[in-house]
PDB file of the backbone (N, CA, C, O) and the ligand in Angstrom, with CONECT records:
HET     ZN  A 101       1
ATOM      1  N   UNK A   1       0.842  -1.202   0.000  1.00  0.00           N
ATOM      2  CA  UNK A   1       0.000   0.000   0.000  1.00  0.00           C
ATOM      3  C   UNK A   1       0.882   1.258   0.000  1.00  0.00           C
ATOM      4  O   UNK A   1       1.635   1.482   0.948  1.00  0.00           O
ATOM      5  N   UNK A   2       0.794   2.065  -1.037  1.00  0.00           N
ATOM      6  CA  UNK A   2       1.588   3.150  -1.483  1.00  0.00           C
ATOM      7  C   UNK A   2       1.080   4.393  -0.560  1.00  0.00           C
ATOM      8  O   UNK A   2      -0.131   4.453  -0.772  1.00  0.00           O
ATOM      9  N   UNK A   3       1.340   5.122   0.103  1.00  0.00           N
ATOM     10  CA  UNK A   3       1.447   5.956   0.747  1.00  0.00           C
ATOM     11  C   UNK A   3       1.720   7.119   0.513  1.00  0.00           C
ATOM     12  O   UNK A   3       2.587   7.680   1.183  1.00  0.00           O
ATOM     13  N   UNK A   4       1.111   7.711  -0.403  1.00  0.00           N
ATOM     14  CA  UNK A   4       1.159   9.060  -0.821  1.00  0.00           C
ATOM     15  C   UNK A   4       1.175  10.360   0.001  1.00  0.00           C
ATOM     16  O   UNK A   4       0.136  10.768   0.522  1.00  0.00           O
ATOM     17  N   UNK A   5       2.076  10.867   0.094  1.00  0.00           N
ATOM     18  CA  UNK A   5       1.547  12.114   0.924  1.00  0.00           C
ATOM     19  C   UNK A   5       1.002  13.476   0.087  1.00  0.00           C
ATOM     20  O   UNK A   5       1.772  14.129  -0.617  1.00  0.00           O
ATOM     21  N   UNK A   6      -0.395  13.814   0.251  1.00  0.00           N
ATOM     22  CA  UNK A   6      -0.600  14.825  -0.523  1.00  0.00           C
ATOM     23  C   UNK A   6      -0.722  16.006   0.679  1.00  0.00           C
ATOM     24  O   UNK A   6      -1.402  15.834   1.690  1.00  0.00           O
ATOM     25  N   UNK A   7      -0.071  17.045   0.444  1.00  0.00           N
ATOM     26  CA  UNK A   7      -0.153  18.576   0.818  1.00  0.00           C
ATOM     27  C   UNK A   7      -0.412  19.884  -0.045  1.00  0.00           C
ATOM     28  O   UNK A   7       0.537  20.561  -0.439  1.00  0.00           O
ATOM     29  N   UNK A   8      -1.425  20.138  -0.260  1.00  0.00           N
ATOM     30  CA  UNK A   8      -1.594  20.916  -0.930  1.00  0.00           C
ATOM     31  C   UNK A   8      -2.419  22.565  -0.109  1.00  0.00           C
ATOM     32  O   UNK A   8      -3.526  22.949   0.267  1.00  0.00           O
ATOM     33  N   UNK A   9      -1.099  23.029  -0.190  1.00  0.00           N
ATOM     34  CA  UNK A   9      -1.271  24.171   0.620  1.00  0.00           C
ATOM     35  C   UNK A   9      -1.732  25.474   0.010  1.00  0.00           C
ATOM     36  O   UNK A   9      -0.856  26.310  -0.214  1.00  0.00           O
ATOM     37  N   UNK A  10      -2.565  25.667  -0.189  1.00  0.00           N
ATOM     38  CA  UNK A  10      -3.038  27.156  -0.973  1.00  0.00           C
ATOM     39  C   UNK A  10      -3.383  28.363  -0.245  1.00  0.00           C
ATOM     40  O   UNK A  10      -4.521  28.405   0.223  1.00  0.00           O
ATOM     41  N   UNK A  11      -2.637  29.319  -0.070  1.00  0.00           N
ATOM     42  CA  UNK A  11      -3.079  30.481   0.444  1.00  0.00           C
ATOM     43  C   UNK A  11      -2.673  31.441  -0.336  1.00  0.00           C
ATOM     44  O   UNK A  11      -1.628  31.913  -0.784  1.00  0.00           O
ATOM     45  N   UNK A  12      -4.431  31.680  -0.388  1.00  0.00           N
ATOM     46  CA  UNK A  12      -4.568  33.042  -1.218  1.00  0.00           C
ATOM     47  C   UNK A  12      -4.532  34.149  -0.842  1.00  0.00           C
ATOM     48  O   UNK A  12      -5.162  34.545   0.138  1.00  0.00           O
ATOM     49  N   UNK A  13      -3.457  35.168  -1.864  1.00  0.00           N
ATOM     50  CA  UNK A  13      -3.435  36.467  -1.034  1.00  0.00           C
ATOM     51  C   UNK A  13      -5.170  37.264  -0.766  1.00  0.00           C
ATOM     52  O   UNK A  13      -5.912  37.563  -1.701  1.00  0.00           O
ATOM     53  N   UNK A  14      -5.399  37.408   0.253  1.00  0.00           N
ATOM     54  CA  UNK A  14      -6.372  37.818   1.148  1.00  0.00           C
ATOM     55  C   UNK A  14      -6.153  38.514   2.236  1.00  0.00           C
ATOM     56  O   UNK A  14      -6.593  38.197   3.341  1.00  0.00           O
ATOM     57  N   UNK A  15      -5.459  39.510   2.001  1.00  0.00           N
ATOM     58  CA  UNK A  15      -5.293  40.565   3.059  1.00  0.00           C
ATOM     59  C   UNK A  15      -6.278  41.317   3.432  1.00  0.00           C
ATOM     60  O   UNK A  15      -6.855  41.165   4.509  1.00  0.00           O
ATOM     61  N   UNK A  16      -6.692  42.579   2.216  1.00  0.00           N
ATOM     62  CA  UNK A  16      -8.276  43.172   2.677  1.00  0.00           C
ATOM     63  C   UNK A  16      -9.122  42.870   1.139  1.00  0.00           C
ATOM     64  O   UNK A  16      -9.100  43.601   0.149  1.00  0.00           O
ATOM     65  N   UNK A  17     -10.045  41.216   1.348  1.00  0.00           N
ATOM     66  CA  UNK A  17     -10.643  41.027   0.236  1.00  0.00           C
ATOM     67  C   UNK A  17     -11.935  42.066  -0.144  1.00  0.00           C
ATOM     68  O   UNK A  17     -12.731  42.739   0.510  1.00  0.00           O
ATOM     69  N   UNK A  18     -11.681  41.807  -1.560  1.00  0.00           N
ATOM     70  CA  UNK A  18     -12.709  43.401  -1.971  1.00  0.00           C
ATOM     71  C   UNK A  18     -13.972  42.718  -2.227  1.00  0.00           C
ATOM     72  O   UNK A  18     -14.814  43.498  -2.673  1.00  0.00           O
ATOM     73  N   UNK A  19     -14.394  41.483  -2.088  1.00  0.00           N
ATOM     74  CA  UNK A  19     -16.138  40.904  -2.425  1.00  0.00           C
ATOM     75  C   UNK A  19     -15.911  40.198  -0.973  1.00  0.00           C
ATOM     76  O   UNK A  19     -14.820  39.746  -0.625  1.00  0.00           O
ATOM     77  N   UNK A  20     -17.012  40.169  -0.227  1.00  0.00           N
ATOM     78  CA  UNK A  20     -17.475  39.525   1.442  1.00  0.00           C
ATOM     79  C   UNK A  20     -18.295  38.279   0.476  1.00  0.00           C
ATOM     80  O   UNK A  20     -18.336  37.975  -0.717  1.00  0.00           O
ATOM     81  N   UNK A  21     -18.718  37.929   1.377  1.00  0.00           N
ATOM     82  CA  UNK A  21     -19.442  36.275   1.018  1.00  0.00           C
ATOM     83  C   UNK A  21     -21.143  37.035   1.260  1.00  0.00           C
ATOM     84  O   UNK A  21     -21.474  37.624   2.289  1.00  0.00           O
ATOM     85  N   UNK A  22     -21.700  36.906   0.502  1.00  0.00           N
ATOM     86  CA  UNK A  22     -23.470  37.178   0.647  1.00  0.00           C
ATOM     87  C   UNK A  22     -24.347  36.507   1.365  1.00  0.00           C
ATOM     88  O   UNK A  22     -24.795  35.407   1.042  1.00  0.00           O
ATOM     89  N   UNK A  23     -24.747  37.359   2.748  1.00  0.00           N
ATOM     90  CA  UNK A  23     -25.561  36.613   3.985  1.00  0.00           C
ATOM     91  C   UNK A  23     -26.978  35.615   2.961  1.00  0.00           C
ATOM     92  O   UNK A  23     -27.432  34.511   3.260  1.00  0.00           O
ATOM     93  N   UNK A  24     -27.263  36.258   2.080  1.00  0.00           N
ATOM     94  CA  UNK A  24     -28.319  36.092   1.069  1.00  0.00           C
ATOM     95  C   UNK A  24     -28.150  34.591  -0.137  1.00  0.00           C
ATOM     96  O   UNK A  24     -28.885  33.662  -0.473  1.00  0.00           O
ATOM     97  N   UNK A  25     -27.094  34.939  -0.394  1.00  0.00           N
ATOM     98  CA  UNK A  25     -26.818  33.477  -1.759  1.00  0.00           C
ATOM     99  C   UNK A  25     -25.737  33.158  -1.433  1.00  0.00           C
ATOM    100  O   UNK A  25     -25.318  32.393  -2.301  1.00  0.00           O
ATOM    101  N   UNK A  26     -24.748  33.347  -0.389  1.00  0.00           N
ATOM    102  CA  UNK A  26     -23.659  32.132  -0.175  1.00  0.00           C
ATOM    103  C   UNK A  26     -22.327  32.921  -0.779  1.00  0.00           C
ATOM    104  O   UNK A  26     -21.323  33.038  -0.077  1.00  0.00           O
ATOM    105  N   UNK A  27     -22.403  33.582  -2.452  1.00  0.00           N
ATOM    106  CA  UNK A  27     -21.490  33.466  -3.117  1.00  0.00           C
ATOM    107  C   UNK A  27     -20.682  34.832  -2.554  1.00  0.00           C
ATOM    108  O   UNK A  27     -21.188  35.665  -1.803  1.00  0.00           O
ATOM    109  N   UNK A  28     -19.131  34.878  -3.157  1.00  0.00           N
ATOM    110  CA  UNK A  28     -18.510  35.770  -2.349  1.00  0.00           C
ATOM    111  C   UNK A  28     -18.557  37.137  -3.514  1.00  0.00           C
ATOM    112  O   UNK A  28     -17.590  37.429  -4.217  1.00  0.00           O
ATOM    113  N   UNK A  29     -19.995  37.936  -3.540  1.00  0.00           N
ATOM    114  CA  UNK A  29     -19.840  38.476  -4.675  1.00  0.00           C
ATOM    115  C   UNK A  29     -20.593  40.088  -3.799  1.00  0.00           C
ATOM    116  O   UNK A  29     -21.565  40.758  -4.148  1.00  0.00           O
ATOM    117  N   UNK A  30     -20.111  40.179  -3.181  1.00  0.00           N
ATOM    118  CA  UNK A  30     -20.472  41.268  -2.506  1.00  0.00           C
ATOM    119  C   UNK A  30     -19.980  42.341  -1.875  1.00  0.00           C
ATOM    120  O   UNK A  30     -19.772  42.337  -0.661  1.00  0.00           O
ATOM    121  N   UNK A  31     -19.700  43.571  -2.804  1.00  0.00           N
ATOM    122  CA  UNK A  31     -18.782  44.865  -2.682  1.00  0.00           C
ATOM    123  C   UNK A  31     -19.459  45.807  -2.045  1.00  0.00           C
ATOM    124  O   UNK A  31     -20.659  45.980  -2.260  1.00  0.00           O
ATOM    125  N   UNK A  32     -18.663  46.636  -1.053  1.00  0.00           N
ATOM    126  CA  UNK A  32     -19.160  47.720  -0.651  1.00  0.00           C
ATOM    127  C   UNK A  32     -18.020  48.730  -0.888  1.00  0.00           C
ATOM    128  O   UNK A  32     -16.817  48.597  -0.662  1.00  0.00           O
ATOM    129  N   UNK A  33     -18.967  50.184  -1.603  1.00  0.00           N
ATOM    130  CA  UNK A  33     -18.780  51.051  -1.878  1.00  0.00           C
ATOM    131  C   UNK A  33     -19.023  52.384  -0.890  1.00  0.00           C
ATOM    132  O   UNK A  33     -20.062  52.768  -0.353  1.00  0.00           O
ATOM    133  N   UNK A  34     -17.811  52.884  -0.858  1.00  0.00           N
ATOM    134  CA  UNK A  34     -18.333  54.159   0.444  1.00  0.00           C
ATOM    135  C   UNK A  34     -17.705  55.392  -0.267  1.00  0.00           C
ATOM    136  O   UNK A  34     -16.733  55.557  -1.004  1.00  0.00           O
ATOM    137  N   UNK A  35     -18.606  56.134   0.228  1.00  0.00           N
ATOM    138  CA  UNK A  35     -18.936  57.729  -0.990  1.00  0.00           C
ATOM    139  C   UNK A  35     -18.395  58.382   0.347  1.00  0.00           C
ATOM    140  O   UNK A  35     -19.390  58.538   1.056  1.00  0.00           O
ATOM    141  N   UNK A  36     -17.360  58.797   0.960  1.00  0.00           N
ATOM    142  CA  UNK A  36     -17.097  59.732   1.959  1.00  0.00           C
ATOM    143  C   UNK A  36     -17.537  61.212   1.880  1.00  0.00           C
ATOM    144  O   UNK A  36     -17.793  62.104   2.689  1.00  0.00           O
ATOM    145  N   UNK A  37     -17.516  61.099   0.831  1.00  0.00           N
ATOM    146  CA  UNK A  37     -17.689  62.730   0.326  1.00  0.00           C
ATOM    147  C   UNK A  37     -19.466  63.438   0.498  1.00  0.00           C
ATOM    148  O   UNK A  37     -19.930  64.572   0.620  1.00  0.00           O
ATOM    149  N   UNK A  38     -19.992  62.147   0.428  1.00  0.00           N
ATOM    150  CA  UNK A  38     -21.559  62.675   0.548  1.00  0.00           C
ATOM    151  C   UNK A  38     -21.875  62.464   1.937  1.00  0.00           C
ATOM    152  O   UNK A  38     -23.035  62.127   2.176  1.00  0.00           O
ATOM    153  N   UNK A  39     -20.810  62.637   3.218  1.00  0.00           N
ATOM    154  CA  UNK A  39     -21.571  62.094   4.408  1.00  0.00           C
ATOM    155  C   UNK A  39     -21.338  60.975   5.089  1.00  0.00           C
ATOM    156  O   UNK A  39     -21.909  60.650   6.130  1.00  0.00           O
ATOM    157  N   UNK A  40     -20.531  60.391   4.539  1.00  0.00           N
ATOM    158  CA  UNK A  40     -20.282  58.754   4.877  1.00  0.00           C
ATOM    159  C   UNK A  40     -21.546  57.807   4.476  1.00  0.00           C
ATOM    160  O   UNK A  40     -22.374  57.298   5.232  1.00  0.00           O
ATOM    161  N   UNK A  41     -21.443  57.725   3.052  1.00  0.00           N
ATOM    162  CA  UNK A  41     -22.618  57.188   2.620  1.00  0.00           C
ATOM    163  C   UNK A  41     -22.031  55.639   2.146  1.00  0.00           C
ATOM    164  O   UNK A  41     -21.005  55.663   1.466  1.00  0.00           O
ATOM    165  N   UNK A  42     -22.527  54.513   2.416  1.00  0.00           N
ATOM    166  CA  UNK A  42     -21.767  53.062   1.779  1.00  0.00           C
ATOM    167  C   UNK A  42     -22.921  52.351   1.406  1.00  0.00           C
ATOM    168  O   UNK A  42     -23.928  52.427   2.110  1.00  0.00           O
ATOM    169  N   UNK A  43     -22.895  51.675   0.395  1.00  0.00           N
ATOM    170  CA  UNK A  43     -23.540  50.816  -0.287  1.00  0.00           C
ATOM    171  C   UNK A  43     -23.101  49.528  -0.789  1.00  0.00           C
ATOM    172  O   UNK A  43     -22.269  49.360  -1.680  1.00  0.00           O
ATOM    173  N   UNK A  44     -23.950  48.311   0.084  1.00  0.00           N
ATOM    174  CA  UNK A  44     -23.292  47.278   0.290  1.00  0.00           C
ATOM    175  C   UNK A  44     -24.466  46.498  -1.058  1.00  0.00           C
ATOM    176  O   UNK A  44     -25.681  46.441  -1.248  1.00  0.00           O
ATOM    177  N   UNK A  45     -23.118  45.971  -1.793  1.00  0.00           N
ATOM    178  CA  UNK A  45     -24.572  45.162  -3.390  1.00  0.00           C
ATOM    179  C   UNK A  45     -23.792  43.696  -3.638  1.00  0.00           C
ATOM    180  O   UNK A  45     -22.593  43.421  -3.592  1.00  0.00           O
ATOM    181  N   UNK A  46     -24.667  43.084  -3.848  1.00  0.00           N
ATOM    182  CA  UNK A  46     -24.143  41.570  -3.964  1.00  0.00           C
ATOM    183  C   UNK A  46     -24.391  41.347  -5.939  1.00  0.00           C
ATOM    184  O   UNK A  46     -25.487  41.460  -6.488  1.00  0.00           O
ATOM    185  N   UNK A  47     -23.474  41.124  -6.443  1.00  0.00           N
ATOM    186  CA  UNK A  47     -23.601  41.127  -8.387  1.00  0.00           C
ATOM    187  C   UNK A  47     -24.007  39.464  -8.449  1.00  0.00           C
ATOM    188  O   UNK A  47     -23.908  38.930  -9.553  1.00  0.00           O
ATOM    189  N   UNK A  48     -24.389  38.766  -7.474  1.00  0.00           N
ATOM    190  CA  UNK A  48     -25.295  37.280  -7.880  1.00  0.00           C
ATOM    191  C   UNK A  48     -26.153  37.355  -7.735  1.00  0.00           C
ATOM    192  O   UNK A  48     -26.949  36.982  -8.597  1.00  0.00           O
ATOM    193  N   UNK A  49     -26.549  37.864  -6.599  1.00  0.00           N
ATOM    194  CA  UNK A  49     -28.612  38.264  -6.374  1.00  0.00           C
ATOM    195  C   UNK A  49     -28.871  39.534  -6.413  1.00  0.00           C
ATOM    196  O   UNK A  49     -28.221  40.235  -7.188  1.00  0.00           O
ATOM    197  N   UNK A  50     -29.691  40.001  -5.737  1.00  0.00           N
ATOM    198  CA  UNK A  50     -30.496  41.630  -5.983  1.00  0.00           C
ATOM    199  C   UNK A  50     -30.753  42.347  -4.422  1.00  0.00           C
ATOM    200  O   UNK A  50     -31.741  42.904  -3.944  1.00  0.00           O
ATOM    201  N   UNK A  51     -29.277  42.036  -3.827  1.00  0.00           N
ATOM    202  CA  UNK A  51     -29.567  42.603  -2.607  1.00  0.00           C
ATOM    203  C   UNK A  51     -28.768  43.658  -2.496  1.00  0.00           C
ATOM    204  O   UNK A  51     -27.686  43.588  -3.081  1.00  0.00           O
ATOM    205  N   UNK A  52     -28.993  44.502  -1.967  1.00  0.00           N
ATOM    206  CA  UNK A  52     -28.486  45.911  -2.060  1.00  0.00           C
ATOM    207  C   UNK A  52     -29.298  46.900  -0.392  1.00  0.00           C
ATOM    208  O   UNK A  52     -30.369  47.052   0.196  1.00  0.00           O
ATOM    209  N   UNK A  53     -27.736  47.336  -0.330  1.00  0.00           N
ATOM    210  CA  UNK A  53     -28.506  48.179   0.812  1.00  0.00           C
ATOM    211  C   UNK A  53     -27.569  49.169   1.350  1.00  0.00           C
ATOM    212  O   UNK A  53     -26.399  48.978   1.682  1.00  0.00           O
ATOM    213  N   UNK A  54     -28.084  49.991   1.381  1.00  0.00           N
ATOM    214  CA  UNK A  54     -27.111  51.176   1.586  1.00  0.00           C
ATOM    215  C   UNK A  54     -27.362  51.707   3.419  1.00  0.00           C
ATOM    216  O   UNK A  54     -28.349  51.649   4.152  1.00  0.00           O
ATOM    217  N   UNK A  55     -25.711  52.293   3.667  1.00  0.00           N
ATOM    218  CA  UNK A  55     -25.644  52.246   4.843  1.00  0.00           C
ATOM    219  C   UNK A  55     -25.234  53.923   5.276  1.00  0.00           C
ATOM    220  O   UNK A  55     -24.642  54.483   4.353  1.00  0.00           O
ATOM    221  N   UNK A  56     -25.402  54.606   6.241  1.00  0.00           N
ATOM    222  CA  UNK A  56     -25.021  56.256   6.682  1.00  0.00           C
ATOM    223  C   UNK A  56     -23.666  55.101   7.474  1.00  0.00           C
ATOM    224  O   UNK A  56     -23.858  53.907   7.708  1.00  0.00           O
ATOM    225  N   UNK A  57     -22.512  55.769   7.727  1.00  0.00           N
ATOM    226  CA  UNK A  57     -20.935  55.242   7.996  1.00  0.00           C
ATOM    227  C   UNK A  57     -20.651  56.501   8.813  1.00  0.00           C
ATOM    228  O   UNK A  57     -21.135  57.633   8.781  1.00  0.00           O
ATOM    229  N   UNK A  58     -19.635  55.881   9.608  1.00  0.00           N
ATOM    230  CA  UNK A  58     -18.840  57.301  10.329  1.00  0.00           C
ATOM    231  C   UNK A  58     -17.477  57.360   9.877  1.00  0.00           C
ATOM    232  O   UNK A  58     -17.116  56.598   8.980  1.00  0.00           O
ATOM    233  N   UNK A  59     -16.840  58.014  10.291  1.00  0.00           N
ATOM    234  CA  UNK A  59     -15.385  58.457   9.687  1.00  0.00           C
ATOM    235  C   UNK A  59     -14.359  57.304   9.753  1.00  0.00           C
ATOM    236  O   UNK A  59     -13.541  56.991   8.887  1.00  0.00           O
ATOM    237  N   UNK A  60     -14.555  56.782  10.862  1.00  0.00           N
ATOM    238  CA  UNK A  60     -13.906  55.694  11.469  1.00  0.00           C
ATOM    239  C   UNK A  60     -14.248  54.430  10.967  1.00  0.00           C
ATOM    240  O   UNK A  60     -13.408  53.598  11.309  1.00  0.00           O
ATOM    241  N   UNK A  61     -15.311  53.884  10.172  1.00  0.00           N
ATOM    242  CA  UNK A  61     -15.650  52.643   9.439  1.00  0.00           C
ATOM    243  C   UNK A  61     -15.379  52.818   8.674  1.00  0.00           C
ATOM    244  O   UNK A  61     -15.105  53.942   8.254  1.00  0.00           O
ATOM    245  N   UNK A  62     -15.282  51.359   7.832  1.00  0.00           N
ATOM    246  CA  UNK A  62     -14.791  50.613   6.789  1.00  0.00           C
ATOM    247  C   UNK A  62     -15.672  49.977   5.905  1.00  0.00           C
ATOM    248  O   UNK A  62     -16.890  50.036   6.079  1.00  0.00           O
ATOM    249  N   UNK A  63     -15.309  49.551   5.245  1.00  0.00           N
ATOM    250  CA  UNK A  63     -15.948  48.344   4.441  1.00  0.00           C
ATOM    251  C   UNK A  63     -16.447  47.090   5.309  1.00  0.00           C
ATOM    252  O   UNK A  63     -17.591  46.672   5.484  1.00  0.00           O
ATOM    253  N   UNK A  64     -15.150  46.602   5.822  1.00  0.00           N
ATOM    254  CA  UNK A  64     -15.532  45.812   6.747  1.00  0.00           C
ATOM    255  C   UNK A  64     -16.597  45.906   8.072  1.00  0.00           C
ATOM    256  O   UNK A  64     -17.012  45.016   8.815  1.00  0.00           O
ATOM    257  N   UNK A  65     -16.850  47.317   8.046  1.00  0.00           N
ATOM    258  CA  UNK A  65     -18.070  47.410   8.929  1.00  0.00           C
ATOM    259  C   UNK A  65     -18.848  47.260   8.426  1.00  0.00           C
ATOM    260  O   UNK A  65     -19.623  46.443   8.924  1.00  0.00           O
ATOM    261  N   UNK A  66     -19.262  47.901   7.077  1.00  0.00           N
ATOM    262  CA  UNK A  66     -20.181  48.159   6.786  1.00  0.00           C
ATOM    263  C   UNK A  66     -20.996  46.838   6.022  1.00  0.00           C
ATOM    264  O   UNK A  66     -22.123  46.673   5.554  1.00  0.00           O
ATOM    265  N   UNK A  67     -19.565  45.875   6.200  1.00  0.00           N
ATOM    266  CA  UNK A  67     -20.257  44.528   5.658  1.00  0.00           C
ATOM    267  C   UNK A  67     -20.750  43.867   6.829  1.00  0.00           C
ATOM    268  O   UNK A  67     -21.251  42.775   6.559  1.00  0.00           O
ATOM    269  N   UNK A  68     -20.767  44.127   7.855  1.00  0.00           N
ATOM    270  CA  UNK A  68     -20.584  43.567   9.293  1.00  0.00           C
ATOM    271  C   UNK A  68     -22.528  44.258   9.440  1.00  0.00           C
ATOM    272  O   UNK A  68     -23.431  43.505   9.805  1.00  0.00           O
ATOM    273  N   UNK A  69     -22.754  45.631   9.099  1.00  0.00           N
ATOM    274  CA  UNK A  69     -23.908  46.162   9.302  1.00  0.00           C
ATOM    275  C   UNK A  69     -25.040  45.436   8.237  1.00  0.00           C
ATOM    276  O   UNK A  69     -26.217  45.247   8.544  1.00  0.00           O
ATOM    277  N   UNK A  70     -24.418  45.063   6.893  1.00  0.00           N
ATOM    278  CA  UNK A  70     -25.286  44.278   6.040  1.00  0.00           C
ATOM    279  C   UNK A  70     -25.546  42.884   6.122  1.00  0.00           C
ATOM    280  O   UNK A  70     -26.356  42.354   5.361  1.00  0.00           O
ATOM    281  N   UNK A  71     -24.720  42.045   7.265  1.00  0.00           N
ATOM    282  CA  UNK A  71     -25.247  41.154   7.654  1.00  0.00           C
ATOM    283  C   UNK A  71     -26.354  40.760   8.936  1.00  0.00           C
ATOM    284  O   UNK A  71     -27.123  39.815   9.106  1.00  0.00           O
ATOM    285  N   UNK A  72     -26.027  41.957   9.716  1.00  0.00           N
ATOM    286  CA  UNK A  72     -26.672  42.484  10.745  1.00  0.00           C
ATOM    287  C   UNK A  72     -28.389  42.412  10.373  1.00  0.00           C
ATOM    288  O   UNK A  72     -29.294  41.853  10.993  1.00  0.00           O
ATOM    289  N   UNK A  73     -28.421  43.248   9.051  1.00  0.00           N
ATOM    290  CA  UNK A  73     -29.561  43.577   8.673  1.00  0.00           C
ATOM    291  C   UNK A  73     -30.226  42.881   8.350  1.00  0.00           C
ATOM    292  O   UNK A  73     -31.324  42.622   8.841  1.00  0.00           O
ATOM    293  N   UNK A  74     -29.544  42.250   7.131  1.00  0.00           N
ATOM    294  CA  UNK A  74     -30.238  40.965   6.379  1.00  0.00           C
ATOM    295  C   UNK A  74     -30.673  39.948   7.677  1.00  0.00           C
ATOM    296  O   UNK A  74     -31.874  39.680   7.681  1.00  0.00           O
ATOM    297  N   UNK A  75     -30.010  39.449   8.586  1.00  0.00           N
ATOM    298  CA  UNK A  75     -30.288  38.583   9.253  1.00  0.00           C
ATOM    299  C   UNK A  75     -32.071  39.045  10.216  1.00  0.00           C
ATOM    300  O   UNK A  75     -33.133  38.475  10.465  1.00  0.00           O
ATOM    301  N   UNK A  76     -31.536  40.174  10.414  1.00  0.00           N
ATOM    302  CA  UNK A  76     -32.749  40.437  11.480  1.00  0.00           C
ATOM    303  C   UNK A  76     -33.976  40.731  10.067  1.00  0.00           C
ATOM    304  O   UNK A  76     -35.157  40.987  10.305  1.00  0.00           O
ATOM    305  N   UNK A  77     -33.508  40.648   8.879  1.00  0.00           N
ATOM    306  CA  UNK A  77     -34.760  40.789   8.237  1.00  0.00           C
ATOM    307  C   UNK A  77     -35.227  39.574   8.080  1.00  0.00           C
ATOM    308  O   UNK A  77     -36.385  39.343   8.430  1.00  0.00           O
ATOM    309  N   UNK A  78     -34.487  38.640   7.568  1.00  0.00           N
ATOM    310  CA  UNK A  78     -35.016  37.289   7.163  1.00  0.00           C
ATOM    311  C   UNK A  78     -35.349  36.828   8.426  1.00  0.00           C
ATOM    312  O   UNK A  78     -35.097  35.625   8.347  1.00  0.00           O
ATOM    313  N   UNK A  79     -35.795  37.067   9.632  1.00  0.00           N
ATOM    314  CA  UNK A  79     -36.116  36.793  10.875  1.00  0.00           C
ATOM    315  C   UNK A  79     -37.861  37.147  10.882  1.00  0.00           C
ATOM    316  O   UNK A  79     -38.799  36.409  11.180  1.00  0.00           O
ATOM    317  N   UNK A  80     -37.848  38.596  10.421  1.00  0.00           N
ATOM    318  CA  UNK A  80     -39.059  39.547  10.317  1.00  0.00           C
ATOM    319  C   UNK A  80     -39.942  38.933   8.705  1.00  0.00           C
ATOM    320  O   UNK A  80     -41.065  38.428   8.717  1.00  0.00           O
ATOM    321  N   UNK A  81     -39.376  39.075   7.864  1.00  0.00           N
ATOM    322  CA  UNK A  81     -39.879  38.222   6.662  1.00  0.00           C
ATOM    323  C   UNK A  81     -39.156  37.798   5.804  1.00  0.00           C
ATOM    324  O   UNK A  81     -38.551  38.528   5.019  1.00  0.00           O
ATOM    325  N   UNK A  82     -39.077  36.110   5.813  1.00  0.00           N
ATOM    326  CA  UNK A  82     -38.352  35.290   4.939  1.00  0.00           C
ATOM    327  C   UNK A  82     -38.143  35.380   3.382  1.00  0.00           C
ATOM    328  O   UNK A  82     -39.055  35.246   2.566  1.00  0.00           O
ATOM    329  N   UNK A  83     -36.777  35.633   3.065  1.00  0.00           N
ATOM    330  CA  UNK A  83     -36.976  35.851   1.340  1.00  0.00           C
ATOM    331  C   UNK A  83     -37.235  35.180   0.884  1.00  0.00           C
ATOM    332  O   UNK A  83     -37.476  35.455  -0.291  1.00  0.00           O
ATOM    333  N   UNK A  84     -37.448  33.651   1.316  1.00  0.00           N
ATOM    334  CA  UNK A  84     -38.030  32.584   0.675  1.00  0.00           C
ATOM    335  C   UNK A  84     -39.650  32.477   1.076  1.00  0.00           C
ATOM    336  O   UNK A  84     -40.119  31.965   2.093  1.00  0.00           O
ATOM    337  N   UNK A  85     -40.547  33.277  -0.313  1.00  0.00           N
ATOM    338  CA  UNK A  85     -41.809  32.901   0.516  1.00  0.00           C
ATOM    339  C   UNK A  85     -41.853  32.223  -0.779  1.00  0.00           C
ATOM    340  O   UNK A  85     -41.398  32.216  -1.922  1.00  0.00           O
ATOM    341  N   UNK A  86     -42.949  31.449   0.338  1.00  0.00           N
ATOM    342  CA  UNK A  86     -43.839  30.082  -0.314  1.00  0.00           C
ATOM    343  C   UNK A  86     -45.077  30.450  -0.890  1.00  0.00           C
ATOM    344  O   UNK A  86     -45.785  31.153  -0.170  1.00  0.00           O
ATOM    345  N   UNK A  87     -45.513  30.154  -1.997  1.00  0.00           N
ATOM    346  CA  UNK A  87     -46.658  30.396  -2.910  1.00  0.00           C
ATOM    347  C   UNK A  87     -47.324  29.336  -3.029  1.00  0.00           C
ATOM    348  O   UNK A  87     -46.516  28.438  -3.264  1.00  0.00           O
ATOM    349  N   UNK A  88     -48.513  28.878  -2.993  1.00  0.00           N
ATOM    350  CA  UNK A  88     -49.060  27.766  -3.562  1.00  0.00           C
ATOM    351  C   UNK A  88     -49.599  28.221  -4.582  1.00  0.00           C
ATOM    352  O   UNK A  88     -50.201  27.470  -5.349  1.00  0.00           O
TER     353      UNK A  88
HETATM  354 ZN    ZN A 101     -26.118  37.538  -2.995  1.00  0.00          ZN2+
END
């Protein structure tokens, strides 16, 4: 019995990734955009489904917050009403 050793080590550079993973469809297709200039305005959009939601930011957040606030949301929405409704 041959004894192969497989190691296959992949690390991808991922320092500050620019798409988050979508609380909504799974896929990692979800950019947020922040307009500093209008106010701290960010807009978090996923390019696999149709979720989109824009956020007011303070000086001190990021992207990474503001992806942190769009999961926040989504969650307590799909709590309040499920995006999966059922039709008969
Ligand atoms: Zn999505």
């Amino acid at each position: 019995m041959g004894r192969r050793r497989k190691k296959v080590v992949h690390i991808p550079k991922k320092r500050l990734p620019k798409f988050f993973s979508c609380p909504v469809c799974g896929k990692e297709t979800v950019r947020v955009e922040i307009n500093r200039d209008e106010g701290g305005q960010a807009i978090a959009q996923c390019s696999s489904c149709s979720l989109r939601e824009e956020f007011q930011i303070k000086q001190a957040q990021d992207t990474v917050d503001v992806y942190c606030m769009l999961t926040d949301r989504v969650y307590n929405t799909l709590k309040r009403t499920p995006i999966i409704k059922q039709k008969e």
